[in-house]
C-alpha positions as CSV (number, residue, x, y, z in Angstrom):
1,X,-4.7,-10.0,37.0
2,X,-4.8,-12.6,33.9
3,X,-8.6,-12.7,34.2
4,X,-9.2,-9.1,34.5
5,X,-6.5,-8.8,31.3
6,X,-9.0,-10.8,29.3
7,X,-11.8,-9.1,30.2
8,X,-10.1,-5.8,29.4
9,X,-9.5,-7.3,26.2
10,X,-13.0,-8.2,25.7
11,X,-13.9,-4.8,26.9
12,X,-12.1,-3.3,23.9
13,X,-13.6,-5.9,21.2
14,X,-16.8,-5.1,22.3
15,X,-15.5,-1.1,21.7
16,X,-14.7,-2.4,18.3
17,X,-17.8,-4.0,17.4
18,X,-19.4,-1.0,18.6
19,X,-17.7,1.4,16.6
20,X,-18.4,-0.6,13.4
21,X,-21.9,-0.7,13.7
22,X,-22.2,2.7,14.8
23,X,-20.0,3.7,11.2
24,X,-22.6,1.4,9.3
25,X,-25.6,3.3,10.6
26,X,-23.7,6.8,9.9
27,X,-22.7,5.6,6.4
28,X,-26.0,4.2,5.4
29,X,-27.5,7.3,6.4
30,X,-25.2,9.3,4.2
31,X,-26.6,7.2,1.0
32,X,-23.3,5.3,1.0
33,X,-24.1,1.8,-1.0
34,X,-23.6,-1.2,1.2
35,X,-20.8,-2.3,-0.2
36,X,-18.3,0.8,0.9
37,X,-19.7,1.2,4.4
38,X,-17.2,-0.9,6.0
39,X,-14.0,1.3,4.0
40,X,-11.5,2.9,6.2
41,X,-13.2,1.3,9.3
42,X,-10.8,-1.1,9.8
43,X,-7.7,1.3,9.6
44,X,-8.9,3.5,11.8
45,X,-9.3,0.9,14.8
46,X,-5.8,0.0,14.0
47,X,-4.5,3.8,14.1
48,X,-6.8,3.5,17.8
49,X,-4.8,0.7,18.9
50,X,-1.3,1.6,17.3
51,X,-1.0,-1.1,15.0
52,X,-0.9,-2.3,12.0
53,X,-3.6,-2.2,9.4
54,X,-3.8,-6.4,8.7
55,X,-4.2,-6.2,12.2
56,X,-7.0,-4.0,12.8
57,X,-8.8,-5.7,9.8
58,X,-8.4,-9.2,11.7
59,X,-9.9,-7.2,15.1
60,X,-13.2,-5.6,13.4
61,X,-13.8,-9.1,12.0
62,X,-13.2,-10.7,15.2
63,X,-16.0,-8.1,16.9
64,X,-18.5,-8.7,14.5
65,X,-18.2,-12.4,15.0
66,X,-17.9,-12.5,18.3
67,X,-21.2,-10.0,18.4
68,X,-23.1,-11.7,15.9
69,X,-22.1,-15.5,15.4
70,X,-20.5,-16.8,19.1
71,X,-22.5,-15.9,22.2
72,X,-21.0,-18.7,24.3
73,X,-17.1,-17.7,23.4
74,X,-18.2,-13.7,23.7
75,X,-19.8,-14.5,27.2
76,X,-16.3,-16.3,28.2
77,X,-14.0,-13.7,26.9
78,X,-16.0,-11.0,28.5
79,X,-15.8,-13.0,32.0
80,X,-12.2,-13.5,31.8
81,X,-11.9,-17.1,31.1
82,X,-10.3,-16.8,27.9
83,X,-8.3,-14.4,26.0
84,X,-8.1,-12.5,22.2
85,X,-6.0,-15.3,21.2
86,X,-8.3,-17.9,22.0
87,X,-11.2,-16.2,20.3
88,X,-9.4,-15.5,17.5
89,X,-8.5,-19.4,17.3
90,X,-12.1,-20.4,17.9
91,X,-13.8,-17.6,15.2
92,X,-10.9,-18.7,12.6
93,X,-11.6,-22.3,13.0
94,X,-15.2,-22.3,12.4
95,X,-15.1,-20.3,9.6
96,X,-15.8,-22.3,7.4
97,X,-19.2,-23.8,9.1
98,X,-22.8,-22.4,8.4
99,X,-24.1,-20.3,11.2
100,X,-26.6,-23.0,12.8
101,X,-22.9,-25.8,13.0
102,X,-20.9,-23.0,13.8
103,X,-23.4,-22.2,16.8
104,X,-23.6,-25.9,17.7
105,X,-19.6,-26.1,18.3
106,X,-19.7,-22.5,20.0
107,X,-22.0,-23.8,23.1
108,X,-20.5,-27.0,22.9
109,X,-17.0,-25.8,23.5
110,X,-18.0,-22.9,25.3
111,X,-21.1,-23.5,27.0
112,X,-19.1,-24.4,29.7
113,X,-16.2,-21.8,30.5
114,X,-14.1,-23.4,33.1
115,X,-13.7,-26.0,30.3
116,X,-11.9,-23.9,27.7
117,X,-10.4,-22.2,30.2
118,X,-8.2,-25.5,31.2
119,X,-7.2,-26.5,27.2
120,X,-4.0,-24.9,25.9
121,X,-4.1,-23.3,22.7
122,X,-3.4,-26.7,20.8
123,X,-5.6,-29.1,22.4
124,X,-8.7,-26.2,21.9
125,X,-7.5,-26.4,18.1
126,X,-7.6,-30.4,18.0
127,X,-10.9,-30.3,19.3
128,X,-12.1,-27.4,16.8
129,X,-10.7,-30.0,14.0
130,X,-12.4,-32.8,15.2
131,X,-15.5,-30.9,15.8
132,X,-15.5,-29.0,12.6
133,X,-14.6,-32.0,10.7
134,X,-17.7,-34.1,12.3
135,X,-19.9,-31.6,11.3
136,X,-19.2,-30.6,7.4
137,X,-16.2,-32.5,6.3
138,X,-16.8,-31.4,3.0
139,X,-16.6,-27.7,4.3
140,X,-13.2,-28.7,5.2
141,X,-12.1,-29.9,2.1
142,X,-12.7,-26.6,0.7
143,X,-11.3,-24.7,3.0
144,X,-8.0,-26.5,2.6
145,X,-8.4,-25.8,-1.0
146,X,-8.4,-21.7,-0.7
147,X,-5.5,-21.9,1.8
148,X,-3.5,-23.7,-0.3
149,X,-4.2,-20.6,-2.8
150,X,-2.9,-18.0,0.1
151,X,1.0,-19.8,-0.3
152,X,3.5,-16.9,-0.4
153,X,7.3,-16.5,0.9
154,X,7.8,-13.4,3.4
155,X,11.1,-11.8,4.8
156,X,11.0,-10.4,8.5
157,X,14.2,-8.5,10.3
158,X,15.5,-10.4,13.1
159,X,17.5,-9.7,16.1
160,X,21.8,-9.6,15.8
161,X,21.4,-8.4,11.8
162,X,19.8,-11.8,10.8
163,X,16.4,-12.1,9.0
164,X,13.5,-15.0,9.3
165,X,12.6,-15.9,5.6
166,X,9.3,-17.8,5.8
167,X,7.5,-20.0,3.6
168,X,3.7,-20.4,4.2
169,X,3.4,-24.0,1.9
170,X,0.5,-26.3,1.2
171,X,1.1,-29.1,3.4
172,X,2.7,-32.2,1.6
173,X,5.2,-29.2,-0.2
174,X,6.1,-27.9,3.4
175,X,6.7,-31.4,4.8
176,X,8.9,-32.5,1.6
177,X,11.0,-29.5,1.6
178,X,11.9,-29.7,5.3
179,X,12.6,-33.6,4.5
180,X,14.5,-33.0,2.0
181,X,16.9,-30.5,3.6
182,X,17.4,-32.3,6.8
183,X,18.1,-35.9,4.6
184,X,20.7,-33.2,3.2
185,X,22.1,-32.1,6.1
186,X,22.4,-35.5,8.1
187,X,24.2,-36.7,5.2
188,X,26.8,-33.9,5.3
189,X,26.6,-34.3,8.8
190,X,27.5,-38.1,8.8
191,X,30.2,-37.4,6.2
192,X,32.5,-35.3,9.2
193,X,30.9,-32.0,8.4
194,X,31.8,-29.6,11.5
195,X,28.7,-27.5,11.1
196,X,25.1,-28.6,13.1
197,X,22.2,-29.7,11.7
198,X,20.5,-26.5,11.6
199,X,23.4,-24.4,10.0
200,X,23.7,-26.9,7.0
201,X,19.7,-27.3,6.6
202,X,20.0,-23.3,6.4
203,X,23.1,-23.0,3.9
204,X,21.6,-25.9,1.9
205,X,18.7,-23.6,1.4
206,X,20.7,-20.8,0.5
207,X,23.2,-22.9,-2.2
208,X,20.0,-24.6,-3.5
209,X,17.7,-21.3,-4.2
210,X,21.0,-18.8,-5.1
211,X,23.6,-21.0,-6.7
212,X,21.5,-23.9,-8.7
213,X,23.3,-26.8,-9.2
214,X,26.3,-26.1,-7.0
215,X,27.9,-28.0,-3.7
216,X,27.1,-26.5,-0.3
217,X,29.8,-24.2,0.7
218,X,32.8,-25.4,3.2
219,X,32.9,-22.2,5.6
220,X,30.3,-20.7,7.5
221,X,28.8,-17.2,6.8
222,X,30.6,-17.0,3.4
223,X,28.2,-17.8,1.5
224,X,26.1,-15.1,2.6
225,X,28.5,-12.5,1.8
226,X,29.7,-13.5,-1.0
227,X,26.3,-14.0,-2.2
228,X,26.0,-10.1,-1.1
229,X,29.0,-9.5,-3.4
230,X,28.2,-11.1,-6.5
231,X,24.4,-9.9,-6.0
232,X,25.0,-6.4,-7.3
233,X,26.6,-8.0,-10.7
234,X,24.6,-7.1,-13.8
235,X,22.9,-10.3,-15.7
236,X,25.6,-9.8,-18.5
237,X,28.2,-10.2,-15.7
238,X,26.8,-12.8,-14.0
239,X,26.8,-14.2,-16.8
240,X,30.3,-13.9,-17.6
241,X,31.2,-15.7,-14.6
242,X,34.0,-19.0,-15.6
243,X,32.8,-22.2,-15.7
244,X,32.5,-24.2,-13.1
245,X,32.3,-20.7,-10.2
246,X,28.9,-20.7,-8.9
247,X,27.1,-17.4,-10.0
248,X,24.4,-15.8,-8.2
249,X,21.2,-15.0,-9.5
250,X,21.4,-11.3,-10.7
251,X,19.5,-9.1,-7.4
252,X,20.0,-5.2,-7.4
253,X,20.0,-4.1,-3.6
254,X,18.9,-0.6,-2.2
255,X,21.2,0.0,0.5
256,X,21.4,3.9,1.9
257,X,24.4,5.1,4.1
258,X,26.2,7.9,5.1
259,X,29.8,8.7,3.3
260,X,31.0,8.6,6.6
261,X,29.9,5.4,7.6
262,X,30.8,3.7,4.4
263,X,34.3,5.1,4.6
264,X,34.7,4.0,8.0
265,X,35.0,7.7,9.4
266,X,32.3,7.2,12.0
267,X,30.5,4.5,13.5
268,X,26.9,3.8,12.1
269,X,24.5,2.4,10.6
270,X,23.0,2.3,7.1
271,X,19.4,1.4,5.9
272,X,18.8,-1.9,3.4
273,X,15.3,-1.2,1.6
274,X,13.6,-4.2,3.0
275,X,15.4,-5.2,5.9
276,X,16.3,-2.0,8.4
277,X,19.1,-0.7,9.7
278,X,22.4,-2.4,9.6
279,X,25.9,-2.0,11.1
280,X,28.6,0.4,9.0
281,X,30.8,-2.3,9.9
282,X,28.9,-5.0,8.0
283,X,28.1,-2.9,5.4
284,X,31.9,-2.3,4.3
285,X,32.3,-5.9,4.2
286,X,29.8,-6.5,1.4
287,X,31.8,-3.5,0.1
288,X,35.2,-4.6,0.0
289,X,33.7,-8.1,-1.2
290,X,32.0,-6.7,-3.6
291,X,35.7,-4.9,-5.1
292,X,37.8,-7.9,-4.3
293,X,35.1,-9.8,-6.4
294,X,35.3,-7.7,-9.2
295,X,38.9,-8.1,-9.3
296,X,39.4,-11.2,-8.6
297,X,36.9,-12.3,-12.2
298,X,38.1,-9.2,-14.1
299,X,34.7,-7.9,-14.2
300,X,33.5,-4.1,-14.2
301,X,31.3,-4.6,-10.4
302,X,30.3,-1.4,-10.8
303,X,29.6,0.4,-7.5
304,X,27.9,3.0,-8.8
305,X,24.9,0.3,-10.0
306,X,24.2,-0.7,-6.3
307,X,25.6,2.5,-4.2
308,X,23.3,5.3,-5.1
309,X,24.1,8.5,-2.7
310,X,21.2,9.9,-1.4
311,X,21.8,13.9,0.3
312,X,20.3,15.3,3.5
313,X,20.1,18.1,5.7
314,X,23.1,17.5,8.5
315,X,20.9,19.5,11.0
316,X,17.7,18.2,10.0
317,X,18.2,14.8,8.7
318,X,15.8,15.9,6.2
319,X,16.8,13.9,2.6
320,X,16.9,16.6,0.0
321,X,17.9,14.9,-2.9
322,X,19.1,11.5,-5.2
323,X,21.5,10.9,-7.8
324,X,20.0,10.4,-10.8
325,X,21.8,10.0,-14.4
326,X,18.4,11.1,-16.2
327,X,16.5,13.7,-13.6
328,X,13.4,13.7,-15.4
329,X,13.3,9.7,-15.9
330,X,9.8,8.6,-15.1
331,X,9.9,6.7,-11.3
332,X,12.5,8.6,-10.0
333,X,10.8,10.8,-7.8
334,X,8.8,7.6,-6.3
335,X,12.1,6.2,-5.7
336,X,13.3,9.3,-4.2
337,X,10.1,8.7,-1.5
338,X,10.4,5.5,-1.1
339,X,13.9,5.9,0.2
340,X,13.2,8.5,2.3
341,X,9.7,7.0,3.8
342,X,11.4,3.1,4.1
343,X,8.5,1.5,4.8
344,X,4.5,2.6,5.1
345,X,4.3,6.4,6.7
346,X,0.6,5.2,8.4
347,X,1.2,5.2,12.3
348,X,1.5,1.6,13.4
349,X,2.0,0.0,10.4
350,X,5.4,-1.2,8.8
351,X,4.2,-2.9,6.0
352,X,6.4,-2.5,2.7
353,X,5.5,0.5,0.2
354,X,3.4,-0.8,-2.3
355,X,2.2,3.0,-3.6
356,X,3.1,6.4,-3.4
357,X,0.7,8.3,-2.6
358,X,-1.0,12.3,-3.2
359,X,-0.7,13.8,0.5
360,X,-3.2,16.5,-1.4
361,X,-5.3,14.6,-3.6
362,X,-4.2,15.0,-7.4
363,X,-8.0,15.7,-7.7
364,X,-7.8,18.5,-5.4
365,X,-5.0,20.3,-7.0
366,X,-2.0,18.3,-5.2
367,X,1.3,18.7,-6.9
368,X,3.2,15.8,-7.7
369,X,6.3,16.5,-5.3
370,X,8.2,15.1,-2.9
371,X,7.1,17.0,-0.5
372,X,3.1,16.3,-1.4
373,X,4.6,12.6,-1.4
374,X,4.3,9.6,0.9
375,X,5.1,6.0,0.4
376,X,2.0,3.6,1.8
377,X,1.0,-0.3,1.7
378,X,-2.0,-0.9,-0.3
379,X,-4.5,-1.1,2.6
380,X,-3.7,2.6,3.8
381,X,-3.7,3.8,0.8
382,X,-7.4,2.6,-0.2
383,X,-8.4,3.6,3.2
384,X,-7.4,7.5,3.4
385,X,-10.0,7.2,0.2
386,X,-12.6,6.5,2.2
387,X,-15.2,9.4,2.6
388,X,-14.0,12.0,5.6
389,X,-10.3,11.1,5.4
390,X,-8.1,13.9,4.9
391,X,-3.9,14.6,5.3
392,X,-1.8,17.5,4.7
393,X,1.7,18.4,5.2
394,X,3.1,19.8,8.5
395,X,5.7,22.2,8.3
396,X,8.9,21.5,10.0
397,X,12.6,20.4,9.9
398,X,11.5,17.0,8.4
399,X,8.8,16.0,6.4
400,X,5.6,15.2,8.6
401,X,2.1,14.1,7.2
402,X,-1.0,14.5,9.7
403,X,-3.9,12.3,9.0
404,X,-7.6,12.9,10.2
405,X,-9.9,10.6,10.2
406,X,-13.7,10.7,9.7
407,X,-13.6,10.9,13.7
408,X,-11.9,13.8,13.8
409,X,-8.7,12.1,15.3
410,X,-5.5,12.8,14.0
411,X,-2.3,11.4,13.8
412,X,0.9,12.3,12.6
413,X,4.0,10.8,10.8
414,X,7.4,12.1,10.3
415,X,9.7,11.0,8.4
416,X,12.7,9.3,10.1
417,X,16.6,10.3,10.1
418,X,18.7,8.7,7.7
């Protein structure tokens, strides 16, 4: 069954690569320059296999590799004696070769397919260093040097209402912070601190980054929440704060909820922009912190700056409308969908809303409404641009876009439920 699952999966890259080509040839013949055949492709494998957009990108480029670059590791993926993830491991770690080297290490590794077969993900990795670094060590030098430029921090939901807050870090940075934070934590450890070592490396963190300068905190969990709490403060209050309290840096936070969660009426959840869906319960704790703050500093918290009531259809769940102080305010009405749309509307993807986007073209007439509105990441937006993409509305209880694509498949999106 494993070996007929990779060759399955080999079955499909070969789809891929297919498909591509085939879009090339039709795009050419169209008169389309060169450098747009290849626009839209990508998302419309990933709408084909129901994910996301990043990850159809890194499956057409796989194909095309694998088709035009790796005979050995195609011909061993396509007999079952190695899977996608392998593939992917050998393509990415020869990238950075010339065609005639990155040939070389393909037979050498592959030649054989009972051999890479036997070596676990890491050792096949080790010996792609080693073989890579053999071959053009200067190759690797420069490679190093554009991943360092691809550093970024990214925030993931996890299970039980927690998140995973990663840190993609040039190597001697991603070494010295982790040193630093367990030297840290062993020393609070050794100085009778009840909490382990992984609880203090992660509340260090969080003292370090949202209360600069301050101790680590003495209970666990509070900091969190009252770093909730003092989050909604305006700069002038944070500001404000006596000396000596440790003040949070100033962060507004989107949270949508029912008036009947929030009062504790029902059971429920609300929505953080950002994160998902969260417990009612938990989200009346970071309200009542939030008062007892205010009152506690004599400071105006000001609900009303963080808590912004967003209306909907009880039957439908359809959101109708947003409070709004100035209704004609510019970025309003893009606020208004990116609320209701919580993260990209494409099928598959959940990337954040980077745009919002013309269901109707503005070109073509299209009003700028909510309902001719839909919040999308960058890549699906550039790709329904493409030639032969097209979306409308669907009439119904909810709002609901339908996408065709230059295949003629469609696929549809409807907004969920508050």
């Amino acid at each position: 069954l494993e070996t007929l699952r990779c060759a399955t999966e080999a079955a499909q890259c070969e789809t891929v690569a297919d498909f591509v080509i085939s879009q090339r040839r039709a795009a050419a013949g169209r008169g389309v320059p060169a450098a747009r055949r290849d626009r839209g492709v990508a998302s419309q494998v990933a709408l084909a296999l129901r994910q996301s957009p990043t990850r159809g990108q890194r499956q057409v480029g796989l194909a095309m590799i694998l088709r035009t670059e790796l005979a050995s590791t195609r011909a061993a993926f396509r007999t079952g004696h190695l899977d996608g993830f392998k593939a992917t491991l050998i393509a990415r770690e020869t990238g950075c070769l010339t065609a005639e080297d990155r040939a070389r290490v393909d037979e050498q590794l592959c030649g054989d397919p009972t051999l890479v077969q036997r070596l676990s993900p890491r050792r096949l990795v080790g010996r792609l260093h080693r073989a890579v670094a053999e071959l053009d060590p200067a190759a690797v030098v420069k490679r190093r040097r554009r991943a360092e430029a691809d550093r970024h921090v990214s925030l993931r939901p996890a299970p039980e209402t927690m998140t995973t807050l990663s840190a993609l870090l040039p190597l001697k940075a991603g070494v010295a912070v982790h040193a630093t934070l367990s030297r840290a934590a062993r020393a609070a450890k050794a100085g009778g601190d009840p909490r382990s070592i992984g609880q203090l490396m992660a509340d260090i963190l969080i003292d370090r980054i949202l209360h600069p300068g301050a101790g680590i905190t003495d209970t666990v969990g509070r900091e969190a929440e009252t770093t909730w709490a003092n989050a909604a403060a305006p700069p002038a209050a944070a500001a404000a704060v006596p000396a000596g309290t440790a003040s949070a840096v100033p962060v507004l936070v989107n949270l949508v909820v029912r008036d009947s969660v929030l009062l504790g009426d029902e059971d429920g959840t609300g929505w953080v922009m950002g994160y998902g869906p969260v417990p009612g319960e938990l989200i009346r704790g970071w309200v009542a912190d939030n008062l007892e703050t205010g009152l506690e500093t004599g400071l105006e918290t000001g609900l009303d700056a963080w808590v912004r009531r967003v209306y909907e259809q009880p039957a439908t769940g359809r959101l109708m409308a947003m409070d709004s102080t100035a209704v004609l305010f510019a970025g309003r009405l893009a606020e208004f969908i990116r609320i209701r749309d919580k993260v990209c509307r494409t099928p598959g993807c959940d990337a954040p809303i980077r745009h919002t986007d013309h269901i109707e073209a503005r070109a073509r007439g299209g009003p700028t409404t909510e309902d001719n509105g839909q919040g999308l990441c960058e890549l699906c937006n550039y790709a329904k641009q493409a030639d032969g993409w097209t979306a409308r509305t669907v009439p119904g209880p909810r709002h609901t876009v339908e996408t065709t694509t230059p295949t003629g498949h469609t696929y549809t999106s409807t907004a969920e439920p508050l």
